[in-house]
C-alpha positions as CSV (number, residue, x, y, z in Angstrom):
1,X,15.2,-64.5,105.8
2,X,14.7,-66.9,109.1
3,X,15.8,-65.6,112.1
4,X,17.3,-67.2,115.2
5,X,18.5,-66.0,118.6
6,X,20.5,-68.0,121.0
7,X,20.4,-66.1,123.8
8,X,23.4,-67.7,126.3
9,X,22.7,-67.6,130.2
10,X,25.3,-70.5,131.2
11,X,27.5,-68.3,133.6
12,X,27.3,-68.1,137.5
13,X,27.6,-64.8,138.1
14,X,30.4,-64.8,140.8
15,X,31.1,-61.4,141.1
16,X,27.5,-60.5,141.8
17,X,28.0,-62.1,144.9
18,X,24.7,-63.5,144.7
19,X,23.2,-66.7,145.8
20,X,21.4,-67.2,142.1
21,X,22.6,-67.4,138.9
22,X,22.8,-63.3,137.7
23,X,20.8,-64.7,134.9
24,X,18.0,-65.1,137.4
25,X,18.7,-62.1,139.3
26,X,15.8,-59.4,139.8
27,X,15.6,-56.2,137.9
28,X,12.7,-53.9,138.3
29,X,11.1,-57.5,140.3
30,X,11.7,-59.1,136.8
31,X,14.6,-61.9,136.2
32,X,17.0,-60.3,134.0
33,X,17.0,-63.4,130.9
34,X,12.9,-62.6,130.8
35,X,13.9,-59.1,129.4
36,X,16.0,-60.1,126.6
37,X,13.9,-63.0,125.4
38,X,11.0,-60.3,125.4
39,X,13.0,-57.9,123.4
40,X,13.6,-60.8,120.6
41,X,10.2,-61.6,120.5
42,X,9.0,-57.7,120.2
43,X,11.5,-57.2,117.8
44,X,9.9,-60.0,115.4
45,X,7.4,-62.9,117.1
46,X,8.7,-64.7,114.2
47,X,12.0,-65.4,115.4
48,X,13.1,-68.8,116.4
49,X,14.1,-68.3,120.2
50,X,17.0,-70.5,122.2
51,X,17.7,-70.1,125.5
52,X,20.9,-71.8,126.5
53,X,21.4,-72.7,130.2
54,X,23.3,-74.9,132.6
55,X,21.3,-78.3,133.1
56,X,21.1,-77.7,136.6
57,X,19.3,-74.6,136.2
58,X,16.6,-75.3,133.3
59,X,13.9,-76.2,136.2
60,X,14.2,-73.4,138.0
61,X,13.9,-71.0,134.4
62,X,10.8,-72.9,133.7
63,X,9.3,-72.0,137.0
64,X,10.5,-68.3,136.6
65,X,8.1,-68.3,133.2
66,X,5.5,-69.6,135.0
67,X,5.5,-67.2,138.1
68,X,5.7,-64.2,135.6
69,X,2.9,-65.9,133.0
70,X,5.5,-65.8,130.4
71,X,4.3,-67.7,127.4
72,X,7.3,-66.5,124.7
73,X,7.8,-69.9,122.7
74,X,11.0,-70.6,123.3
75,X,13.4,-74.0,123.3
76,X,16.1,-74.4,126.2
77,X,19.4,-75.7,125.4
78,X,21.6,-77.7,127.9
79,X,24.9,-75.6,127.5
80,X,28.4,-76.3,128.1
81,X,31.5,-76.3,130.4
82,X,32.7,-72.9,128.3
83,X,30.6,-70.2,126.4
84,X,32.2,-71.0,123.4
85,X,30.4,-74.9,124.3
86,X,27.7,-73.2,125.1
87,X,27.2,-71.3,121.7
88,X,28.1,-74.3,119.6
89,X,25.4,-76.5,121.5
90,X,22.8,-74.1,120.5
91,X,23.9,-74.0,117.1
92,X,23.5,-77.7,117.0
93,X,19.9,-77.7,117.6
94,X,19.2,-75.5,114.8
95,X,18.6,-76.6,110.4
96,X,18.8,-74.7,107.4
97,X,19.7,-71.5,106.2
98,X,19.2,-67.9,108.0
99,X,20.8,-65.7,110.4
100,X,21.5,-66.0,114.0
101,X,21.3,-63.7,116.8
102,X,24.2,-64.7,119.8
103,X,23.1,-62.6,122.8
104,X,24.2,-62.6,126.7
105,X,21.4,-62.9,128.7
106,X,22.9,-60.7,131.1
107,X,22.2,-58.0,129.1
108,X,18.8,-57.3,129.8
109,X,17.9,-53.6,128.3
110,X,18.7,-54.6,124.2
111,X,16.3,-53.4,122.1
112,X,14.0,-54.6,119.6
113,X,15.3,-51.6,116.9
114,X,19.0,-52.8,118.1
115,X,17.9,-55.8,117.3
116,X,16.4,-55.4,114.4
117,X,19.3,-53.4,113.3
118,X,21.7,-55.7,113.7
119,X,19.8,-58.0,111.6
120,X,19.1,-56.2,108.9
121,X,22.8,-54.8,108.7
122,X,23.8,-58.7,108.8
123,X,21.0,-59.5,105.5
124,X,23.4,-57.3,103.6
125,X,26.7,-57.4,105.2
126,X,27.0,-61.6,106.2
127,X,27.1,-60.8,110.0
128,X,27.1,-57.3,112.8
129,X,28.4,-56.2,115.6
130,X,27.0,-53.7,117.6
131,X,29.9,-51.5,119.4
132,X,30.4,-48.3,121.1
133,X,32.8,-46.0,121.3
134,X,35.6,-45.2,124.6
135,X,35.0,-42.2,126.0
136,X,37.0,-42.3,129.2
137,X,41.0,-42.0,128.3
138,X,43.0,-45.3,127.8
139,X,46.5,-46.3,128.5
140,X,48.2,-49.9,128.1
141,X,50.1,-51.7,130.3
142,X,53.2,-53.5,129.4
143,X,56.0,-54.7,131.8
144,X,54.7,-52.7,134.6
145,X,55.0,-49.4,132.5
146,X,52.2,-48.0,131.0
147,X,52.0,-45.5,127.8
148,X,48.5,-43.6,126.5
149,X,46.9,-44.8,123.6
150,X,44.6,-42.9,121.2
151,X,40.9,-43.9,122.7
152,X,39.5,-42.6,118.7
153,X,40.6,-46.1,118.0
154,X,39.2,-48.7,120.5
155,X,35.2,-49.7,120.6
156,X,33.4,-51.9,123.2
157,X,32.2,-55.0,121.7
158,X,28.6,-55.5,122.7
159,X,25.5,-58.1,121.9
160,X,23.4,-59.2,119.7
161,X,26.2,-60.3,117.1
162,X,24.4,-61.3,114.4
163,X,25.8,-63.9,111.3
164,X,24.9,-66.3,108.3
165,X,24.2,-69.4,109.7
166,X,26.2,-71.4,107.7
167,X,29.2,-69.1,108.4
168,X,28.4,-69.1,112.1
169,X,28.5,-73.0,112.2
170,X,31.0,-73.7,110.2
171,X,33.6,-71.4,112.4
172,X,32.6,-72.6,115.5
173,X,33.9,-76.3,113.9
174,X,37.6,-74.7,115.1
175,X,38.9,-76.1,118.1
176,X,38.1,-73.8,121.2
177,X,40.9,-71.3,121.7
178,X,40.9,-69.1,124.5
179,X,41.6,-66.1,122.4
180,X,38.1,-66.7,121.4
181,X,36.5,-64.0,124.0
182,X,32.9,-63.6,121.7
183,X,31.3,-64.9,118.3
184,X,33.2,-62.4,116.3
185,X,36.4,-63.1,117.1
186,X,35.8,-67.1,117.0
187,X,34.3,-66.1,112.9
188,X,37.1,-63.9,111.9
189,X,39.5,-66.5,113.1
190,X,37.9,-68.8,110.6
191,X,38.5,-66.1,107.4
192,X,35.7,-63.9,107.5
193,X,35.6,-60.2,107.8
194,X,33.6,-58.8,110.4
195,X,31.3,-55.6,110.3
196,X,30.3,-53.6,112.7
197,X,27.3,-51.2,113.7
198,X,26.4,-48.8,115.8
199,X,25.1,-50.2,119.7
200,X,23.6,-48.5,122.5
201,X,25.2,-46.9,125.5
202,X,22.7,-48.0,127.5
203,X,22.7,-52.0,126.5
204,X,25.0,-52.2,129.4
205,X,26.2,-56.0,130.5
206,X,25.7,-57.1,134.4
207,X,28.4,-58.3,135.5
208,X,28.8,-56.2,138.9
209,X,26.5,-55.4,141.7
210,X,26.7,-51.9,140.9
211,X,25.6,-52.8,137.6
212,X,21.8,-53.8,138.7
213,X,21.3,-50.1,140.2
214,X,22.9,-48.7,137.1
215,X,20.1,-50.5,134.4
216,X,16.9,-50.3,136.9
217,X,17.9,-46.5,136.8
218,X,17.9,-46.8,132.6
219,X,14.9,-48.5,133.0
220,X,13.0,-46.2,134.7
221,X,13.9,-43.3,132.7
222,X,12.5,-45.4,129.5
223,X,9.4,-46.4,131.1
């Protein structure tokens, strides 16, 4: 079956307190989006790769390929004011039948067998969601009072989310909703049931300073 990634790298990466995009920010001297496209096309060179990206920005990735001789076919995607936007853009520029990969660039240490995983669980299931279980204890707040809740039955949503294509484009045909926090939520919103798979602990998001040492330390220890 045709694969597809859309690998999204619209945000700004505020709380990196960086003057770049985190998108573009350097891990182990590499920018962070080069990682993930790499791990798509080392997963299957087959796979139809998107790379979705604030206009403003799209020069400065195609100079970044260049500098690091990276010649991974690829197609970049103007995206929008909102990821949600930004995810249904992508989905616009692609026909027929298959499955589709949705993955934050900022998560730069996926891996090919995650995602290879993830589409093969989606072949059989109609879509998959890689998640990990809470290990740290959990309580909710409500009303300024908080109460403990049982941690057994939380996960962390990570990416790649992988769907039917049909079923992908046809939910994202909702009005945006800002309940919609990822691609699952916006598909099961639309009627489906969604399925979910083992991730990796160490497919960590960057969102945080912090978070850079934290993944070039992973990626030492696999290298």
């Amino acid at each position: 079956m045709k694969r597809i990634a859309i690998i999204v790298a619209g945000g700004t990466g505020t709380r990196m307190n960086a003057g770049i995009p985190k998108q573009f920010l350097p891990l182990a001297g590499r920018p962070l989006l080069l990682y993930s496209l790499e791990a798509f096309y080392q997963g299957d060179p087959e796979t139809t790769l998107l790379v979705v990206l604030p206009e403003s920005h799209t020069v400065t990735w195609r100079s970044i390929c260049t500098a690091h001789h990276s010649t991974i076919p690829h197609r970049v995607v103007t995206g929008g004011e909102t990821r949600f936007q930004s995810v249904k853009n992508g989905l616009a520029c692609i026909s027929g039948d298959g499955l589709v990969a949705i993955h934050d660039g900022a998560r730069p240490l996926v891996t090919p067998a995650l995602i290879n995983r993830a589409f093969e669980a989606a072949s059989r299931l109609g879509n998959a969601i890689p998640v990990i279980p809470v290990h740290e204890s959990m309580r909710t707040l409500e009303d300024g009072v908080s109460h403990p809740v049982n941690r057994d039955t939380y996960r962390i949503i990570q990416t790649p989310q992988v769907f039917d294509v049909a079923a992908l484009r046809k939910a994202y045909e909702q009005p945006y909703r800002a309940s919609f926090t990822d691609d699952a939520t916006v598909v099961e919103s639309a009627g489906a049931t969604i399925h979910l798979i083992d991730g990796a602990q160490t497919n960590l998001k960057i969102t945080r300073p912090e978070d850079l040492i934290v993944a070039a330390s992973l990626l030492g220890q696999s290298g």
